[in-house]
C-alpha positions, 0 to 999 in steps of 0.5 A, spaced: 500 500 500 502 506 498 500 513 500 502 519 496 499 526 498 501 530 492 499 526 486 493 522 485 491 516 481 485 516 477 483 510 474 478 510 468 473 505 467 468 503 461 465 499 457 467 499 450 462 505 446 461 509 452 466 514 449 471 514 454 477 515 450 475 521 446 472 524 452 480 522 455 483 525 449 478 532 450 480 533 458 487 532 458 490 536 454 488 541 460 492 537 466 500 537 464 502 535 470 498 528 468 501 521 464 497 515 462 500 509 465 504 504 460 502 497 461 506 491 461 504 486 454 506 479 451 503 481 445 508 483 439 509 490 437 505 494 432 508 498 427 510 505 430 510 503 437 514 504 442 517 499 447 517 504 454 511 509 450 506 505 448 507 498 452 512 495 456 512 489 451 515 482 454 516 475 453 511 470 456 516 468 460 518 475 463 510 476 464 509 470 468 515 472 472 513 478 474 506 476 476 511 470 481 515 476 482 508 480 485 511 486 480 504 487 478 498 491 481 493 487 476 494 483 470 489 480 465 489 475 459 485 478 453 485 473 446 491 469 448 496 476 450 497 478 458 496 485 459 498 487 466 499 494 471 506 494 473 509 497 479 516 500 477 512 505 472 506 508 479 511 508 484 516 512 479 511 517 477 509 518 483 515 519 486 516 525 481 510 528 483 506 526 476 498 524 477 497 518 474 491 516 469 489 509 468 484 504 463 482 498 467 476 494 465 472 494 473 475 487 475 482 490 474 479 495 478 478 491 483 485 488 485 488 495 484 484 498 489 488 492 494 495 496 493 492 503 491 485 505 494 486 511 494 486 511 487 480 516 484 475 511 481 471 516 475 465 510 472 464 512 464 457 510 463 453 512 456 446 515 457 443 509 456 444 501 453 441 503 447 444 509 445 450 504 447 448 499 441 447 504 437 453 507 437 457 500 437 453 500 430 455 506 427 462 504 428 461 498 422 466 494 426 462 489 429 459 483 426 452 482 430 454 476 434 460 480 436 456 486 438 451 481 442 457 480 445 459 486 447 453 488 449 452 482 453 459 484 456 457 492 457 451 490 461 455 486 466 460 491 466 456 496 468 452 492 473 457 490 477 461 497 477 455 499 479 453 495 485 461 492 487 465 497 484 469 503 488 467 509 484 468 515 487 465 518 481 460 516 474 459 521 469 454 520 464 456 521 457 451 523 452 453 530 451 461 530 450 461 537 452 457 537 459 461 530 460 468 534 458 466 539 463 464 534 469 470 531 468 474 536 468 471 539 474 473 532 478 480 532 476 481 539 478 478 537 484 484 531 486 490 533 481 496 536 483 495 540 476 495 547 481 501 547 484 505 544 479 502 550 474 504 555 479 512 551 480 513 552 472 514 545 472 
């Protein structure tokens, strides 16, 4: 468990087509002091990605050695690549007084509550399920059994944040604007943007 007074951990959760990234990309530009935490990953790079900016890409072996090692708050496996939150990264930012934002499904979020609960929970939701669906539809990316699925996902997601998880905030986002103001209001409220504005940092 760790405590840093001066920095927050913000941690942003969604279902997919809830338009968390794009009200992300919206509102950070307005907090410098604020980075995205760089996950650990098995999968292979993609063309233009970075090792250290975009993932921290490790073998299969690497991986599993640092979940042994307890060097991961939280790891998951997704179509047969493992995806993990690794510590080093965290405590390094802290310790240069950055806020840390992060993109955990709401189990992931679960186990990072246990090494970080006082890390912020903001709940992205759509405005209602059938918006979702519609938007999800208008990507033209989904076969219909995978956006079945994906609603099945979306639903379950939701229901469990709503009930289990320990978000401090939920904003509703069918307005991007109202969504975006909302938003940046909260990080206002826990960021260390203000102090380090005024230090020129």
């Amino acid at each position: 468990m760790s405590t840093h007074k001066t920095s927050s951990l913000f941690i942003f959760s969604a279902a997919s087509g809830a338009g968390k990234t794009t009200l992300m990309n919206k509102v950070m530009p307005s907090f410098p002091n604020v980075v995205y935490s760089v996950s650990v990953t098995t999968r292979k790079p993609r063309s233009g990605e970075v090792d250290g900016v975009h993932y921290f890409f490790k073998t299969e072996e690497e991986f599993k050695e640092m979940i042994e090692k307890n060097k991961l708050v939280e790891w998951n496996k997704v179509h047969g690549n493992y995806y993990g939150t690794p510590k080093f990264f965290i405590e390094q930012k802290l310790s240069e007084g950055k806020d840390v934002v992060f993109d955990l499904d709401v189990f992931g979020k679960i186990n990072f509550d246990k090494f970080y609960p006082e890390a912020v929970g903001i709940l992205i939701l759509p405005p209602s399920m059938e918006e979702l669906e519609l938007r999800l539809r208008n990507r033209k990316t989904e076969s219909e059994e995978s956006l079945r699925l994906r609603m099945e996902n979306a639903k379950k997601e939701n229901d469990f944040a709503l009930a289990e998880g320990k978000y401090e905030h939920v904003i509703y986002n069918g307005d991007l604007e109202i969504a975006a103001a909302e938003l940046k209001g909260i990080m206002e409220k826990y960021s260390s943007f203000k102090s380090s504005s005024q230090s020129g940092s």
